[in-house]
N, C-alpha and C positions, 0 to 999 in steps of 0.2 A: 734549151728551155729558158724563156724570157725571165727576168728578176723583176717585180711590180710588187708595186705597195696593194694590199687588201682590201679590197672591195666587195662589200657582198654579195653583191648584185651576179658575182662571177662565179660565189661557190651552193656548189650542192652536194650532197651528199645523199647517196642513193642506198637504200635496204630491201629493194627488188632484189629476189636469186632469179638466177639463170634457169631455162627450165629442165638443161640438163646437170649434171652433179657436176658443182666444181672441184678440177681435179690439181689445184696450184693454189699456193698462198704466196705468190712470188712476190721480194721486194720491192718498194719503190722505194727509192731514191729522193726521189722528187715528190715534195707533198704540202701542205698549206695551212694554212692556223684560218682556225675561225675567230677571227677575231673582233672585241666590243668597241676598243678603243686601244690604242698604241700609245703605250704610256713611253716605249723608245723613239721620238721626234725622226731618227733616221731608218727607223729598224722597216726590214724589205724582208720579203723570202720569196724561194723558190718555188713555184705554185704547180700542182698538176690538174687546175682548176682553170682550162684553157677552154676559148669558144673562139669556134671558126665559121661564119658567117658564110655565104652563100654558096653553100655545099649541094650539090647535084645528087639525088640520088637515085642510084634503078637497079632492078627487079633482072637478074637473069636467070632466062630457062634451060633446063634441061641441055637444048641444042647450043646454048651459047648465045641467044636471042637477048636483047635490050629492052626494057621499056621502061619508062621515068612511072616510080611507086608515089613519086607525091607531082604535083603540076606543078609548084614554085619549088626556088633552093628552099632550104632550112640549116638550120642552126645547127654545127655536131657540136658538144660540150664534153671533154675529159677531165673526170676527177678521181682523186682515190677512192678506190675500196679494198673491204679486206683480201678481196680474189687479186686484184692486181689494178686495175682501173675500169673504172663503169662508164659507157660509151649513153649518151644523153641525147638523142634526136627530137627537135622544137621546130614548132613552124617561127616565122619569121616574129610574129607576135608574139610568142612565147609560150602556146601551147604545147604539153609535152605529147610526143608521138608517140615515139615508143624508146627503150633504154635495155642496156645487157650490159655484162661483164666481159672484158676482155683479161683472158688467164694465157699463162704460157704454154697452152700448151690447147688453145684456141690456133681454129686453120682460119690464116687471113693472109693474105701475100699482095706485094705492091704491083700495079699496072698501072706501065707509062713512071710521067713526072710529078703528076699528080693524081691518082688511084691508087683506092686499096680496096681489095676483094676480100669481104668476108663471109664464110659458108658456116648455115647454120642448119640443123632437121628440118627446118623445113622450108627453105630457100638460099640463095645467095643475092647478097646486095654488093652494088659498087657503091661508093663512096668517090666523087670526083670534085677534088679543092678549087677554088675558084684560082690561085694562083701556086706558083711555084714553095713560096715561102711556108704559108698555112698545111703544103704534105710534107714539106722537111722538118717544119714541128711537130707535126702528129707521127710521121714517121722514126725522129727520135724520141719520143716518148715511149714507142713501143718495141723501138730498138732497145732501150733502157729494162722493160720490163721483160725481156728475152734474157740480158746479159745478167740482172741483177740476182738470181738465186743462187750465185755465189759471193753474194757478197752478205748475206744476213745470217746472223747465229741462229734466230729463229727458226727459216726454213729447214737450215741443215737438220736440226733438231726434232723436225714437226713434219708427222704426216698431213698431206696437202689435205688429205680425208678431213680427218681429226682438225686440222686449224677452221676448214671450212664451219663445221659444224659448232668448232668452239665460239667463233664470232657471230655466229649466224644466233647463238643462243643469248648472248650477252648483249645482244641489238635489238630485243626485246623489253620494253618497260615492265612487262606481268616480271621477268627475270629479274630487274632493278628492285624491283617494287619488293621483290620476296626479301632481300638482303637488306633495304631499308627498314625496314618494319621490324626486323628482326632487332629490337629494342637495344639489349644488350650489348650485341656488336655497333649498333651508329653510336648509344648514348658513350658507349666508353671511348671508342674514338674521339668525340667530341669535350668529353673530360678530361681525353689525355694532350689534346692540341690546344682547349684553353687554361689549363691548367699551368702549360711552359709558355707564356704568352710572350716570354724574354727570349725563346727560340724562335718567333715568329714575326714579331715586330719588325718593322723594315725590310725584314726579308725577303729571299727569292728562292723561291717553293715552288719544287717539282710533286705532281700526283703522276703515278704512275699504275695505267688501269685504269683511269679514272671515272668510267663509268658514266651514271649521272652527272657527275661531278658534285656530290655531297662533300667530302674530304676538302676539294677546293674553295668550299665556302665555309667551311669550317676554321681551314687558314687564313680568308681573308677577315670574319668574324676575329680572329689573335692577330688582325694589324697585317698580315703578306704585305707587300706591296706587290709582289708579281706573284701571278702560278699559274704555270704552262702545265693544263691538265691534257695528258698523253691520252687517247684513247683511242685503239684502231678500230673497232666496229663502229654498224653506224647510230650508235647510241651517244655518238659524239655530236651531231646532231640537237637533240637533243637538250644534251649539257651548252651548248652554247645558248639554243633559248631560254633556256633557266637562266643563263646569267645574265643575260637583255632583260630579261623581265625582270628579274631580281637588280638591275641598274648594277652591278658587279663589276665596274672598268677592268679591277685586277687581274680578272682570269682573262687568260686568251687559249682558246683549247686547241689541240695539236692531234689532227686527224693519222694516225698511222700506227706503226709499231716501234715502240720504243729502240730497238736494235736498228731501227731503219732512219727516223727519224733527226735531224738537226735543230739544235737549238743556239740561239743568239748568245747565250750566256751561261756560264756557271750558275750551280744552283748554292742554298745555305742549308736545303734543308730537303730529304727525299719522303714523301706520303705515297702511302700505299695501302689496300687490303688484298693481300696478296696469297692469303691462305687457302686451302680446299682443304677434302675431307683428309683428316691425318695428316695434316700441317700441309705436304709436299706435293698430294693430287692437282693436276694442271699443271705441275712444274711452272706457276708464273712467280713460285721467288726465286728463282733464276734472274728472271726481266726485272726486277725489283734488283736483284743484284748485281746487273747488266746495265742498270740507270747510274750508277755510281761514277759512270766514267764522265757523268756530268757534275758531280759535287764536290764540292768546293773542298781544299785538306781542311779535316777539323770540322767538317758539316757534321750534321745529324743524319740519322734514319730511323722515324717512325711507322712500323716499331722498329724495333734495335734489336730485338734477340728473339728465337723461338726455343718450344721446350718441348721436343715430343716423349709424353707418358707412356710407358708401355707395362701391363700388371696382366700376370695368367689371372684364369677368372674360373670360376664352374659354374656352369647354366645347362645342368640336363632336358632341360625343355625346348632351347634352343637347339642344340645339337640334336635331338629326334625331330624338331620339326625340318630339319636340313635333308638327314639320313632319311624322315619317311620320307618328301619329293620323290627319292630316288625310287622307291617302293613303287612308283606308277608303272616304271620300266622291267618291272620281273614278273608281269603278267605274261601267261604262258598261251594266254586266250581273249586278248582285245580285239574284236570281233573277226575272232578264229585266225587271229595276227601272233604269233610268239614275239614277243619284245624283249624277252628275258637275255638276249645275247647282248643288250645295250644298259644295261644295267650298271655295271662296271664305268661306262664311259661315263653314266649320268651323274653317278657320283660323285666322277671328281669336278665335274662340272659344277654342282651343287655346293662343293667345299672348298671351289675357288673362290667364290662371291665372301669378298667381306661385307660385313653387314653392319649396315649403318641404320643407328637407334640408340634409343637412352637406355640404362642400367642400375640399379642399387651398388653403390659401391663397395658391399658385403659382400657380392659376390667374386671379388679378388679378392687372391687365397695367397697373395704377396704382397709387399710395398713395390710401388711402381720403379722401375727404371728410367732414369731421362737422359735425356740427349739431346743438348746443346745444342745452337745453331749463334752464334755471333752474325749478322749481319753486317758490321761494321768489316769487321775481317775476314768473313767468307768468301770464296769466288764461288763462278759459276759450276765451275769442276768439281768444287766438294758435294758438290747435291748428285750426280750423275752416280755415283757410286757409292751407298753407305752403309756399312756393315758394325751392324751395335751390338755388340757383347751383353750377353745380361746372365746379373746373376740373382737369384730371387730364391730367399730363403721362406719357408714354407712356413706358416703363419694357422695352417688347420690342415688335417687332413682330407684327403681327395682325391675326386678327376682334377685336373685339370683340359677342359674341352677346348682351349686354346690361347691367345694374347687380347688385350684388350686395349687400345691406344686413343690417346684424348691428349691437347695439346694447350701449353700457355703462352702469349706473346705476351713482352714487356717494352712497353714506350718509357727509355729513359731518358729524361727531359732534363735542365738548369735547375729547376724547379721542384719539379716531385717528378716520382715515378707510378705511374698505373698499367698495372695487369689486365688482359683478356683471358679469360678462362673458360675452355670447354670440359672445365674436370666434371664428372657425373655427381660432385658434392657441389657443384655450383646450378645459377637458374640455366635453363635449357636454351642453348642458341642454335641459329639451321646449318649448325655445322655436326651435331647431336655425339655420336663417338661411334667409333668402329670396333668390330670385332673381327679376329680372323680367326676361322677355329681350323681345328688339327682335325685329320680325317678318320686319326686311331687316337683318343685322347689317351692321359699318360697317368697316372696314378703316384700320388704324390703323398707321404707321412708328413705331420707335424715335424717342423725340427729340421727337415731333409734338405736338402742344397738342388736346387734345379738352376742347372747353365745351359747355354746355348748362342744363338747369336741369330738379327735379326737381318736379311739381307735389301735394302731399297736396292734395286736396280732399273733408274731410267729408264724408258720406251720412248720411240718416236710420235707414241700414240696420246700423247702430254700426260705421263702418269705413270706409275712403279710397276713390276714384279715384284711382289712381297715373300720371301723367302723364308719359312721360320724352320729353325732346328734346336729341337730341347732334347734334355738327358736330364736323368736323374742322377747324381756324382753316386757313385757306390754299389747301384743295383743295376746297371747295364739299361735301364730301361731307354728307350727314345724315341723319338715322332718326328716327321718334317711334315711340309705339307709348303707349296707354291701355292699363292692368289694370287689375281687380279683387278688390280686395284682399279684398273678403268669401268671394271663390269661391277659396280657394289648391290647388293639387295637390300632397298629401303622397306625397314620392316617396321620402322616408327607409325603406329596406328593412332597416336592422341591419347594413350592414356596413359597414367605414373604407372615409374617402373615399381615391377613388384617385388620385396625383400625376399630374399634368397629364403628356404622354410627351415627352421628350426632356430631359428637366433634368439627367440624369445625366450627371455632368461625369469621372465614373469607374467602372468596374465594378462595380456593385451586389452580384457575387457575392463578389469579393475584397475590399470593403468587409466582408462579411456576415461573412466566415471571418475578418477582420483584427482583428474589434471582439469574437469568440470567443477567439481568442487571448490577445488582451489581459486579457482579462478570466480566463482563466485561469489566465494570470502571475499575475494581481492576485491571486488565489485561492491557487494554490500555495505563495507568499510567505507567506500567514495561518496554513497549515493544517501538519501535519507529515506527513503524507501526500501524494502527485502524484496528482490529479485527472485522472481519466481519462475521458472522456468516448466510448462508442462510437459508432460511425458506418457504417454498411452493413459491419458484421460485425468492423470495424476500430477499435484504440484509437487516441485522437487525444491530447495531453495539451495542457497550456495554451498551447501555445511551438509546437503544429502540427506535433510531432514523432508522425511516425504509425509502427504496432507490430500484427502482427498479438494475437490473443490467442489462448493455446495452452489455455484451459478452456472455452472455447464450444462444442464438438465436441457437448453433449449438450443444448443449446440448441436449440427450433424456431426455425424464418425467422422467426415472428412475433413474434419475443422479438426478434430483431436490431436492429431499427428504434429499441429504446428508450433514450431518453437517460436519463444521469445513474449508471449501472452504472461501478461502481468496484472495483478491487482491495482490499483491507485486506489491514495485516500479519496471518498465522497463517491464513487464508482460501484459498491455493492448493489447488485441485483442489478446493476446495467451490462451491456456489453462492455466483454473484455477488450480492453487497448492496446494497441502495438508497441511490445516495451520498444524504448532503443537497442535491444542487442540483435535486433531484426535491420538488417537494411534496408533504407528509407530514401534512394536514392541511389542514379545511375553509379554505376563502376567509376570510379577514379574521384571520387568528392572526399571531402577530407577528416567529415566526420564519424570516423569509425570507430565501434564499440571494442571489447577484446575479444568478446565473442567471432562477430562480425572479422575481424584480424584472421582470429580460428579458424572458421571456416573459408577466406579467401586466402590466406597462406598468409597473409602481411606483405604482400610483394608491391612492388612497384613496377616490376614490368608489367609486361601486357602477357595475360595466359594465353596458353596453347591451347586450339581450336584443331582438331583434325575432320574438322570440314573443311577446312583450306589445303593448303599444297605445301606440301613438306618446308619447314619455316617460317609460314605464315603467322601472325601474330593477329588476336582479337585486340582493338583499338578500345582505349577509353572510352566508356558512353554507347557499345553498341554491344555492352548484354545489358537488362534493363533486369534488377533486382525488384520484385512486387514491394509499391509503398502501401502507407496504412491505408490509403482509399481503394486497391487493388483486394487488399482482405477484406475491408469492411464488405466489399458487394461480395467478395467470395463467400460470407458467413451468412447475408442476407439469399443468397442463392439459394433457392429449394429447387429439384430435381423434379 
């Protein structure tokens, strides 16, 4: 394989599949930067971003017969993809014909000095080079991708299935786009990269995953001077147009897999978002900790450490809506069908599925257990097997219906330190929290001691066997119960979770009216007017002092119900005016009442919508609050 400096003109990058399943994620070896600008005067790589020029190509039948598929040569072009290499057929001008993936495991054999015969469902083509040189390149290229899937930690570790699909998913922008948006995870990222701007400055920054390549432009925003954003789908792609457009010299992005890939130089500093559900799902902080063997002694890695939570929980609502499922299968007469002998099997099926969704934190019945992860001095081995001791003293009496796990990364910078938090006492991100529950929950007293131990066991399938075994110390009692962490049930519907029943230690409704009050005072105090707020036809003011009102007479019912309607001086017997504690203006403006705070939470992310797709975020400015001209025609409306 030739050594050439990068040229674009040479590379492409293809997210066409195959139309039958790829059955290989085999290494290459050999792979190519897309690159804006080369800030290294000498720097070269190895490119498998090759075009062989007056290629012959034809059609044979059944018998063996020949016939040329196109009337002139054309253009074959190899480049990486996630399967192994994507095969590029162009007419001379540069029209594209047609394109596929060549996997290891693809039937294609050499004929002659120059042919190569590939058989596909629903034909076979020859390929004939115009010279000797152009098939002993193509032919070592795919010599290469034959011998290479012993040479990647990746493959050995990853079913070909499972990789195919992982990348094929992450080569989609709707897939980018969910994890952007997701407020919380980019904003703190970007908090915690320019917050250590003295980790960043001059630097040379590795992302790894990179995805879009947001991260990378987040290090170049703290000074990078370089960042090689790794990313093997073709969402890489992508990320390199963003950085042309965005005029970004800094990045130069690196099509392939990090275990596969070469780099010109040490890095100062390793970026990543490298988490799934329950920190470890997709095993890519492995790759993340597989990147190390390029950073520098003394580098960084953000983040720097992970914390997986784990607290029994009780949720009798969830556990029957699991156990009824299974209730479908013990129909004795599904149209005169007995199901009832698969009942058994559906069950455990049903309480493999951990289930991913948000919780009231009430509903653990323990303090959480954590477990560490060091980045800095982990290897890849300690994640393959890990077995976490837990001991969790009981805090109420109970079921316990199973475990409940949520996790924190911490970026530790020169500078300051910032936390990622998926705790269920923090805002919701689309990573949400899991749950595994027990198939036979376990009954737990105040006071009582529950041990056990949690088992992660690796799969080839990029994701755990979750193992749980509890006891109660003194009364014999215990449960296990195996999940599958690959298989989760997203049960997150869009609405807040609901507090566990009985915790209310006081009237919920006189609480509700008492924290109105207050805050009305707090109001009236500010303002030189008395804040009237109506209520089923009646004024209420801050202090709970209620008043009929003598100018609603000419108001419909459907006007009554509306909060924030106030008196002004000079205003008797006219229409009522839109106080301020009515919002008067799209979502994200800055003039908010306390009221107004009250009822949008006071948040600054962006709320959850479950009309979108699990993580989606509603954007500032696209729910639209009624202003006072939206009431005023509401109150002149007659029906």
């Amino acid at each position: 394989m030739q050594t050439v400096p990068i040229h674009r003109s040479t590379i492409r990058i293809t997210n066409r599949m195959s139309t039958t399943p790829a059955t290989s994620r085999s290494p290459q070896k050999n792979f190519f930067f897309v690159g804006i600008a080369d800030p290294l005067p000498l720097f070269s790589v190895t490119m498998a971003a090759d075009a062989f020029s007056g290629v012959i190509v034809s059609s044979l039948s059944d018998s063996g017969q020949s016939k040329p598929k196109f009337d002139e040569p054309v253009i074959l072009k190899s480049c990486y993809d996630p399967n192994g290499i994507s095969i590029t057929v162009q007419s001379e001008a540069g029209r594209d014909l047609f394109e596929f993936p060549v996997t290891r495991t693809s039937e294609y054999s050499k004929v002659g000095k120059k042919g190569y015969l590939f058989e596909f469902d629903y034909e076979t083509i020859l390929f004939t080079f115009k010279n000797d040189a152009d098939a002993s390149m193509f032919h070592k290229s795919l010599g290469k991708l034959q011998l290479g899937k012993d040479l990647s930690v990746f493959t050995e570790r990853t079913e070909d299935s499972s990789a195919s699909q992982y990348f094929q998913f992450y080569g989609y922008l709707s897939q980018q786009q969910n994890m952007m948006q997701d407020y919380i995870r980019t904003s703190t990222y970007q908090r915690a990269i320019l917050s250590n701007i003295d980790d960043f400055r001059d630097k040379v920054v590795l992302d790894v995953g990179a995805g879009s390549g947001i991260l990378s432009f987040f290090a170049v925003q703290s000074g990078a001077s370089r960042v090689y954003a790794v990313e093997a789908s073709t969402m890489a792609q992508h990320a390199e147009s963003l950085a042309k457009f965005n005029s970004l010299e800094q990045i130069q992005v690196v099509a392939g897999k990090i275990e596969e890939i070469e780099l010109p130089e040490k890095v100062d500093i390793i970026i990543s978002e490298p988490m799934g559900y329950m920190l470890f799902n997709e095993r890519m902080l492995e790759t993340f900790l597989h990147a190390k063997k390029w950073l520098k002694p003394g580098g960084k890695m953000f983040p720097s450490r992970g914390d997986l939570h784990i607290a029994p929980f009780n949720d009798e609502t969830l556990y029957m809506e699991q156990f009824n499922k299974a209730n479908f299968w013990y129909q004795q007469s599904f149209h005169g069908v007995d199901l009832s002998c698969l009942r058994s099997a559906a069950m455990k099926e049903y309480f493999r599925q951990p289930i991913v969704d948000t919780f009231d934190i009430r509903i653990c019945t323990a303090k959480s257990v954590r477990h560490v992860v060091d980045f800095h001095t982990a290897s890849e081995s300690d994640l393959h097997r890990m077995e976490i001791p837990l001991e969790f003293h009981a805090l109420q009496s109970g079921l316990v219906h199973g475990l409940a796990f949520w996790f924190d990364v911490a970026f530790f910078g020169s500078s300051t330190s910032v936390w990622l938090s998926t705790a269920p006492t923090e805002p919701l991100t689309h990573w949400y929290q899991v749950r595994c529950l027990l198939e036979t929950p376990i009954f737990v007293k105040q006071g009582q001691l529950l041990t056990g131990t949690v088992l992660l066991l690796a799969n080839k399938r990029q994701s755990y066997d979750v193992t749980i075994d509890l006891r109660v110390e003194g009364s014999g009692l215990t449960s296990t119960n195996t999940l599958d962490l690959k298989n989760p049930y997203f049960r997150y519907a869009g609405q807040p979770a609901q507090p566990p029943p009985g915790h209310s230690t006081a009237s919920p409704s006189e609480t509700y009216w008492a924290q109105l009050d207050v805050q009305g005072a707090r109001q009236g105090e500010c303002n030189s007017f008395t804040p009237v707020t109506m209520v089923n036809g009646m004024t209420v003011n801050g202090l709970g002092e209620v008043s009929a009102m003598n100018d609603m007479s000419g108001m419909s019912n459907s006007n009554s119900s509306l909060l924030g309607l106030e008196n002004q001086a000079g205003t008797r017997g006219s229409r009522p005016q839109v106080a301020n504690t009515y919002p008067t203006s799209q979502i994200g403006g800055n003039a908010y009442s306390t009221t107004q705070q009250l009822v949008l939470g006071a948040t600054s992310h962006y709320p959850l919508s479950n009309s979108l797709m699990i993580g989606d975020y509603v954007t500032p400015g696209s729910v639209i609050l009624p202003t006072a001209a939206h009431l005023a025609n509401m109150e002149s409306f007659q029906p």
